[in-house]
C-alpha positions as CSV (number, residue, x, y, z in Angstrom):
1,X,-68.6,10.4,78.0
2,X,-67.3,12.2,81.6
3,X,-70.7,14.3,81.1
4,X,-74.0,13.2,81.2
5,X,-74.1,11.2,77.8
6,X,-75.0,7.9,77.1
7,X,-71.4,6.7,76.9
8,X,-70.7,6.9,81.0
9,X,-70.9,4.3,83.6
10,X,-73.7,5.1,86.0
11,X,-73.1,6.0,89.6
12,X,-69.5,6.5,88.7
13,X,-68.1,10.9,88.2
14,X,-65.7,12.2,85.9
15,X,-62.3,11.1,88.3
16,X,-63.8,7.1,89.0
17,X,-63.6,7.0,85.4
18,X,-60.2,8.3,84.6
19,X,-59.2,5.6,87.6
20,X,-61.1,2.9,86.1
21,X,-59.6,3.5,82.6
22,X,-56.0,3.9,83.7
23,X,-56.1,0.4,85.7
24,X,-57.5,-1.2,83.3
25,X,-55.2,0.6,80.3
26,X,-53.6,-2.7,78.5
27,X,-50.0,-0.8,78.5
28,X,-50.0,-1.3,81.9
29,X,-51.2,-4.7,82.7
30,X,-47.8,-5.9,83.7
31,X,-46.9,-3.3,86.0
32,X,-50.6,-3.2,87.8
33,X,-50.1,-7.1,88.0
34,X,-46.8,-6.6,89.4
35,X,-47.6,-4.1,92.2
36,X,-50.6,-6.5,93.3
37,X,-48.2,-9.6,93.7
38,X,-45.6,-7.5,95.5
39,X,-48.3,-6.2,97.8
40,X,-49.8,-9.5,98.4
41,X,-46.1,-11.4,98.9
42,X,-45.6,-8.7,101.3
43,X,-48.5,-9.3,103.4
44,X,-47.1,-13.0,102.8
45,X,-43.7,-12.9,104.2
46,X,-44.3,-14.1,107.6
47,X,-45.6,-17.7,106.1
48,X,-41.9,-17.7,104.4
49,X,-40.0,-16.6,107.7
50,X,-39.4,-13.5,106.4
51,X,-39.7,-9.7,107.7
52,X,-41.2,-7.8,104.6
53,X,-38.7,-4.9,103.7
54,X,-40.7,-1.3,102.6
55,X,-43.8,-1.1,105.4
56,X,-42.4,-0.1,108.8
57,X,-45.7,-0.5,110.6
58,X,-45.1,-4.7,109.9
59,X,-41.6,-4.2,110.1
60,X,-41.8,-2.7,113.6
61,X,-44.7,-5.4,114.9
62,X,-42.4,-8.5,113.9
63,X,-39.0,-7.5,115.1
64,X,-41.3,-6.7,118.1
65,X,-42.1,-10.0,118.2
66,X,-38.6,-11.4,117.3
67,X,-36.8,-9.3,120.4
68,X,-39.3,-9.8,123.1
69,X,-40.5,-12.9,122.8
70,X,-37.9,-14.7,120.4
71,X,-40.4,-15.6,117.9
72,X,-39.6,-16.1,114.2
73,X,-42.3,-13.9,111.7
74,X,-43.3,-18.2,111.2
75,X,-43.7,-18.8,114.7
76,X,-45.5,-15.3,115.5
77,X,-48.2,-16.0,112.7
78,X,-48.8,-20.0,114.2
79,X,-48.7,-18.6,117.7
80,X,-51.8,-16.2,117.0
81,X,-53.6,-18.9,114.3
82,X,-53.2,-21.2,117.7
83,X,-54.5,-18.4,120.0
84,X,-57.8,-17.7,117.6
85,X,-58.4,-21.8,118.0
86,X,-57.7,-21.4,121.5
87,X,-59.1,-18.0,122.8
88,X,-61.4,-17.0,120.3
89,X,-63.3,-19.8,119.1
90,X,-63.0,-20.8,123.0
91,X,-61.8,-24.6,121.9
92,X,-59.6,-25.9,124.1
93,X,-60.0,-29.7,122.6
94,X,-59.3,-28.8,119.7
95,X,-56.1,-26.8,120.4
96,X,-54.9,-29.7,122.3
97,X,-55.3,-32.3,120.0
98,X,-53.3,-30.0,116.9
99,X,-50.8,-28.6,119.7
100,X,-50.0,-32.6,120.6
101,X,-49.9,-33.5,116.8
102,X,-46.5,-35.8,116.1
103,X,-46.0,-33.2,112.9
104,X,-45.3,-29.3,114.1
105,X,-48.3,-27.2,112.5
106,X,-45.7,-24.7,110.8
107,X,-45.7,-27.3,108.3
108,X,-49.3,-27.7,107.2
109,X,-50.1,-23.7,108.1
110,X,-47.5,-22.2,106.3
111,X,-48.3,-25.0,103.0
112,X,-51.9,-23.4,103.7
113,X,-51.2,-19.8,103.4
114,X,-48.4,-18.9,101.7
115,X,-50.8,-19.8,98.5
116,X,-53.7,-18.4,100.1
117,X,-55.3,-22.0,100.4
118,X,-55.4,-22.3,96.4
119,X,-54.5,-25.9,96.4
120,X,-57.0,-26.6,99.1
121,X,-60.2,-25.6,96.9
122,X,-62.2,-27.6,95.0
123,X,-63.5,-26.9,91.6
124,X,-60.3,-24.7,90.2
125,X,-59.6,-20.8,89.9
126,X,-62.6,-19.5,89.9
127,X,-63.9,-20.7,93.1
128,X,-60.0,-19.7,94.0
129,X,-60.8,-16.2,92.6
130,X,-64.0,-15.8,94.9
131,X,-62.3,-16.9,98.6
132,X,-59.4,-14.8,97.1
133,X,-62.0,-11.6,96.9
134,X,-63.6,-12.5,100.1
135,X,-60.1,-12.2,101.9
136,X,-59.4,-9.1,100.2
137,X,-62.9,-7.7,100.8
138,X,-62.2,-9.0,104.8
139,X,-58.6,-7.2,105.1
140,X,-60.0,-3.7,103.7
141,X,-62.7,-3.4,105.9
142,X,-60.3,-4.5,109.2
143,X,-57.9,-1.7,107.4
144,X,-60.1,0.7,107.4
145,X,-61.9,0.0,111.2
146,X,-58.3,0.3,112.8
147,X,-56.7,3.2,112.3
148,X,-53.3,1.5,113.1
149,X,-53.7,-1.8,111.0
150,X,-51.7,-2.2,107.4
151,X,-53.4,-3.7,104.7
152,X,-50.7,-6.5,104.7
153,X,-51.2,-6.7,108.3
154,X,-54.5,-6.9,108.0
155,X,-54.7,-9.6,105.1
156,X,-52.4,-11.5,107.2
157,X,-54.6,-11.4,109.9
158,X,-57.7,-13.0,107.4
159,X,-55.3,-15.5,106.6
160,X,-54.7,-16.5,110.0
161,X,-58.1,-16.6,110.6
162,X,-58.9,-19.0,107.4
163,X,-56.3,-21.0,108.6
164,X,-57.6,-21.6,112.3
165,X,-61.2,-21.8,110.6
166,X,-60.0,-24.7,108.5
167,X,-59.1,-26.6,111.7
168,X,-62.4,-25.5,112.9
169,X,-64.0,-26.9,109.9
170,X,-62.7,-30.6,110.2
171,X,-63.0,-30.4,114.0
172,X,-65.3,-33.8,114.0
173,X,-62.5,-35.3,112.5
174,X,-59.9,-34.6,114.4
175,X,-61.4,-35.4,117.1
176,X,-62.7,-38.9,116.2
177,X,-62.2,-41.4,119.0
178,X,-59.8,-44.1,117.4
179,X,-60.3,-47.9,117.2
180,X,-58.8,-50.5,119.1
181,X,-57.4,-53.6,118.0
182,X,-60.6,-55.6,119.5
183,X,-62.7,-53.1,117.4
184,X,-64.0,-50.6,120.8
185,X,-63.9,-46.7,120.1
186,X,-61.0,-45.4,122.5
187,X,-61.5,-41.8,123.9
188,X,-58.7,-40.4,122.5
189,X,-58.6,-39.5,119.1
190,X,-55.9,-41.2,117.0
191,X,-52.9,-38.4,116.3
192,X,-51.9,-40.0,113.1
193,X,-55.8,-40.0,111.4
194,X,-55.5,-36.2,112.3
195,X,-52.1,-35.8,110.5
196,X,-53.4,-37.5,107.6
197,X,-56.1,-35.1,107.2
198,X,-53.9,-31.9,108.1
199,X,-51.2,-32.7,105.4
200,X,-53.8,-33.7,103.2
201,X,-56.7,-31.9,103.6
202,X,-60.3,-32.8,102.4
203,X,-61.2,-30.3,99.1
204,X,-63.2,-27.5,100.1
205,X,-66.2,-27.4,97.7
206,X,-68.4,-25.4,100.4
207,X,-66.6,-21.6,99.9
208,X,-69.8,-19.9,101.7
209,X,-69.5,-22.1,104.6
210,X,-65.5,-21.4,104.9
211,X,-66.1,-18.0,104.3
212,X,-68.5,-17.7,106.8
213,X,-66.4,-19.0,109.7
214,X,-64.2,-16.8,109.3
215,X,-66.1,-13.4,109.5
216,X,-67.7,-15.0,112.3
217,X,-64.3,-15.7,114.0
218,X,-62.9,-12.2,113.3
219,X,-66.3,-10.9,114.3
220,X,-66.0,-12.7,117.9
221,X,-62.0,-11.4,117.7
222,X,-63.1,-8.1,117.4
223,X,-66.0,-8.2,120.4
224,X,-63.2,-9.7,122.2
225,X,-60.8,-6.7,122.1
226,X,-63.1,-4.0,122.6
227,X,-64.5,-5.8,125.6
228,X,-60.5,-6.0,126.6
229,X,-60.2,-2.1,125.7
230,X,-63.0,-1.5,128.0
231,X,-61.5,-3.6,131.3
232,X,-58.3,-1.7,130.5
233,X,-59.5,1.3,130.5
234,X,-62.1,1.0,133.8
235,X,-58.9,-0.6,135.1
236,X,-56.7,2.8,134.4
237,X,-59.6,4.9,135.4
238,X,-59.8,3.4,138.5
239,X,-56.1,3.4,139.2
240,X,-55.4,7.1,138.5
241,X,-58.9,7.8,141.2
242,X,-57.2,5.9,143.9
243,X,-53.7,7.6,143.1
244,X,-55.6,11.0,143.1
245,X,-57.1,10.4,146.8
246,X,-55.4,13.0,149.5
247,X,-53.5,10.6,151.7
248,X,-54.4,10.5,155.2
């Protein structure tokens, strides 16, 4: 019951219910199914080189994107899982070896995420269903620290960030020196072992550990722009003092 009967779900008032009841009313179960797949393609389109049409906060970012620096919504979202390899994780190795890689990593980044990384998980849907709520659980809380981040900007940006942890992830192997015909270890790591492991990647049985990588790397993403906001802003401050000083 909505009072204080035994029929109530604890910690939950009168209004929570009625919410809880209508999502869950069974003459609605394709509709709610359908909202949450157009919400979630949505946040998709830039993995399918596509601008998604109804949220003019994304809209606005990636025509941005598309007019000043001639990027397509594919190559935006590669250029900024490259940068998180790159600037945030600090890995310049590693960014190397994938940006030399004979096979462009639009290929094996879009396969990644335009299914969320479902075919990459070991041990079928359910452990799917639990890095699926981890993203989700990820992109509300960025949603709801910046006051001008989307929801499918902000899921995007988890998925970005899964895909440059999953590079992080199979660093060791990427970066394997290769053999030599006389049987020595070379320095250089051999580009086609790395493909082979890109376009096929190893089943992730270890959801924690992925998991984990990546609210580290969106933790160190966020220290790194406020510590940006904060040289900006001394850097402002300090340019409107000297334009302020009385010439001579």
């Amino acid at each position: 019951s909505e009072g204080g009967g035994g029929g109530g779900m604890a910690g939950v008032d009168s209004f929570g219910q009625i919410v809880v009841v209508r999502l869950l009313d069974q003459n609605y179960l394709l509709h709610d199914a359908f909202a949450l797949f157009e919400c979630v393609m949505s946040a998709l389109a830039p993995a399918y080189d596509a601008i998604p049409a109804g949220e003019e906060a994304t809209t606005a970012i990636l025509e941005k994107a598309k007019v000043e620096r001639g990027e397509s919504p594919m190559e935006a979202m590669v250029s900024k899982i490259m940068s998180k390899i790159r600037f945030v994780a600090r890995d310049e190795a590693l960014f190397g070896i994938v940006l030399c890689m004979p096979v462009p990593p639009q290929i094996y980044f879009a396969k990644w995420v335009r299914l969320m990384f479902g075919r990459e998980v070991f041990g079928g849907m359910k452990h799917v269903m639990r890095l699926w709520d981890a993203f989700f659980d990820l992109a509300a809380k960025i949603e709801h620290r910046e006051e001008e981040m989307t929801v499918s900007l902000a899921l995007m940006n988890v998925l970005e960030t899964a895909a440059a942890s999953m590079i992080i992830l199979i660093r060791d192997k990427l970066l394997k020196p290769s053999m030599a015909r006389d049987g020595t270890l070379t320095a250089d790591p051999d580009p086609n072992d790395g493909i082979a492991y890109l376009m096929n990647y190893p089943p992730i049985e270890d959801i924690d550990n992925l998991i984990k990588v990546i609210s580290s790397l969106l933790l160190k993403e966020k220290s790194l722009s406020q510590m940006y906001e904060r040289r900006r802003s001394q850097e402002d401050e300090e340019y409107n003092n000297v334009k302020a000083e009385p010439e001579d």
